[in-house]
C-alpha positions in Angstrom: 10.8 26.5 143.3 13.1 25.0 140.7 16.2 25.5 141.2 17.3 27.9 144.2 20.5 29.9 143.9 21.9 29.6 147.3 25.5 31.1 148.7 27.7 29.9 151.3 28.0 31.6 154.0 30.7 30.2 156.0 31.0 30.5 159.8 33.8 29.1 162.0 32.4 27.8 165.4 35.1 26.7 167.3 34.3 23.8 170.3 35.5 25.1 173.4 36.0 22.2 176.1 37.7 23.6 179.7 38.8 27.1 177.7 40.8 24.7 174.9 39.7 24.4 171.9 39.5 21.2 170.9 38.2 21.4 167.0 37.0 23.8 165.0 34.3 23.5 162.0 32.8 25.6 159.3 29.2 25.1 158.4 27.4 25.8 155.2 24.0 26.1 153.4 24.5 24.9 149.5 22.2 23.4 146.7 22.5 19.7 145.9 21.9 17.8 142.3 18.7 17.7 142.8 17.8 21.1 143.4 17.4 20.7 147.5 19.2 22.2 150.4 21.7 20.6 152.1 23.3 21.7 155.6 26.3 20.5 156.0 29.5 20.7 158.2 33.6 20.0 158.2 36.3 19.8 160.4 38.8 22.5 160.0 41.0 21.8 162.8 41.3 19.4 165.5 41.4 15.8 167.2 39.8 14.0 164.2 38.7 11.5 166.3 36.3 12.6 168.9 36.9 11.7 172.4 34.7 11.8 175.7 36.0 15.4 175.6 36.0 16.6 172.5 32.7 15.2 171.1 30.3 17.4 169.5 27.2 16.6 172.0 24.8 19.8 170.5 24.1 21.6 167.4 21.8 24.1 166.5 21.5 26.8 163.7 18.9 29.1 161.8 18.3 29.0 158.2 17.6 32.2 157.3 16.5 33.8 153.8 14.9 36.8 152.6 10.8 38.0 153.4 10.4 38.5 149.9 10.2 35.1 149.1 6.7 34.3 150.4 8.9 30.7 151.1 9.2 28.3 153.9 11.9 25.2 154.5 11.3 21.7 155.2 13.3 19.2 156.3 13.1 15.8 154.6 15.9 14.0 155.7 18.1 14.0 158.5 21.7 12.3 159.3 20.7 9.6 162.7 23.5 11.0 163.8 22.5 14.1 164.4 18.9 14.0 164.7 18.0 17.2 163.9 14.3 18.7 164.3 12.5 21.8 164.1 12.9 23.6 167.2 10.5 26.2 167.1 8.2 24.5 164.9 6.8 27.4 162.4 9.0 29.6 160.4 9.4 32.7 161.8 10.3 36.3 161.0 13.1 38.9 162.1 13.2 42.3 159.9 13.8 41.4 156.4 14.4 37.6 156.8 12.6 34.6 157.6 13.7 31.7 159.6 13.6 28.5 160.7 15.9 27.3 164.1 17.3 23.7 163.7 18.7 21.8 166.7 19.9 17.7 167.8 16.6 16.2 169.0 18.3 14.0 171.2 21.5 14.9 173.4 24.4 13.8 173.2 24.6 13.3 169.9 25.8 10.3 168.3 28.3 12.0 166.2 30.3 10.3 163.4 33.3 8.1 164.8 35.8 10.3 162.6 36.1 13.8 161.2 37.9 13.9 158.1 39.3 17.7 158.0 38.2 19.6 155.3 35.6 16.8 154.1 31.7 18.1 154.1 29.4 16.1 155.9 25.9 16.4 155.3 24.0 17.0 158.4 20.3 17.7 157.0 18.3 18.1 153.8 16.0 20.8 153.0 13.1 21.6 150.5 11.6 25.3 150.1 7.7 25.2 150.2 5.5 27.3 148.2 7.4 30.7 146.7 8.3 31.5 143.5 11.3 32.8 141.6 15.2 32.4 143.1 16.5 33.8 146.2 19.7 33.0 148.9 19.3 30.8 152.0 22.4 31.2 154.4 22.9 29.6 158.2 22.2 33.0 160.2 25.1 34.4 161.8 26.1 33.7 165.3 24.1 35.9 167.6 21.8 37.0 164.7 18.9 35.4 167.0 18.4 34.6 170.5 19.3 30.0 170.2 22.4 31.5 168.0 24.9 29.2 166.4 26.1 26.6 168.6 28.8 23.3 168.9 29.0 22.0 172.4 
């Protein structure tokens, strides 16, 4: 696929540490210069500097995008500080959409020492596979399968 048309879809996962919470961040899906997929993440409220008990020690997501396609994602490139792998290890399918489930290979994390609010990280990069024409990738909404969206 050339270029993909992607949208944001934004979803606030607040980090809940004994029933306080302690940050809050907003994840996207977007397109980068060079035509790949980029998950990334920012602060939106919080500590800024993580702590023993406000550390983000677990991630995972789904990146989710239309049948239709005849697509599939790979990831090429992944922050060390995060680590993230393929946790089910095959796309898979739910209705309409196909998906992939992305989580920290290694926990805890080894998280960056600072959050800037309101400054994108880059967590992961992705490349579609096979496929042809344009369609939208989005991070699945929480709940939308069973490993869900999830900052511990």
């Amino acid at each position: 696929m050339r270029k993909i048309i992607t949208t944001f879809l934004t979803i606030i996962a607040a980090v809940f540490i004994s029933n306080t919470m302690a940050q809050s961040f907003d994840i996207r899906i977007t397109e980068n210069d060079y035509g790949y997929l980029e998950v990334q993440m920012r602060e939106t409220s919080g500590t800024g500097t993580p702590t023993t008990s406000t550390i983000v020690n677990d991630i995972s997501f789904e990146i989710r995008w239309a049948t239709t396609l005849s697509t599939d994602v790979e990831i090429i490139c992944t922050s060390n500080d995060y680590n993230l792998a393929d946790a089910l290890g095959s796309k898979q399918s739910l209705g309409a959409y196909d998906f992939r489930v992305f989580q920290a290979a290694t926990t805890p994390l080894n998280p960056p020492e600072n959050w800037t609010q309101n400054i994108w990280m880059t967590l992961a990069t992705f490349k579609a596979t096979l496929g042809s024409g344009s369609g939208t990738f989005e991070i699945a909404p929480n709940g939308w399968v069973v490993q869900g969206l999830n900052w511990n």
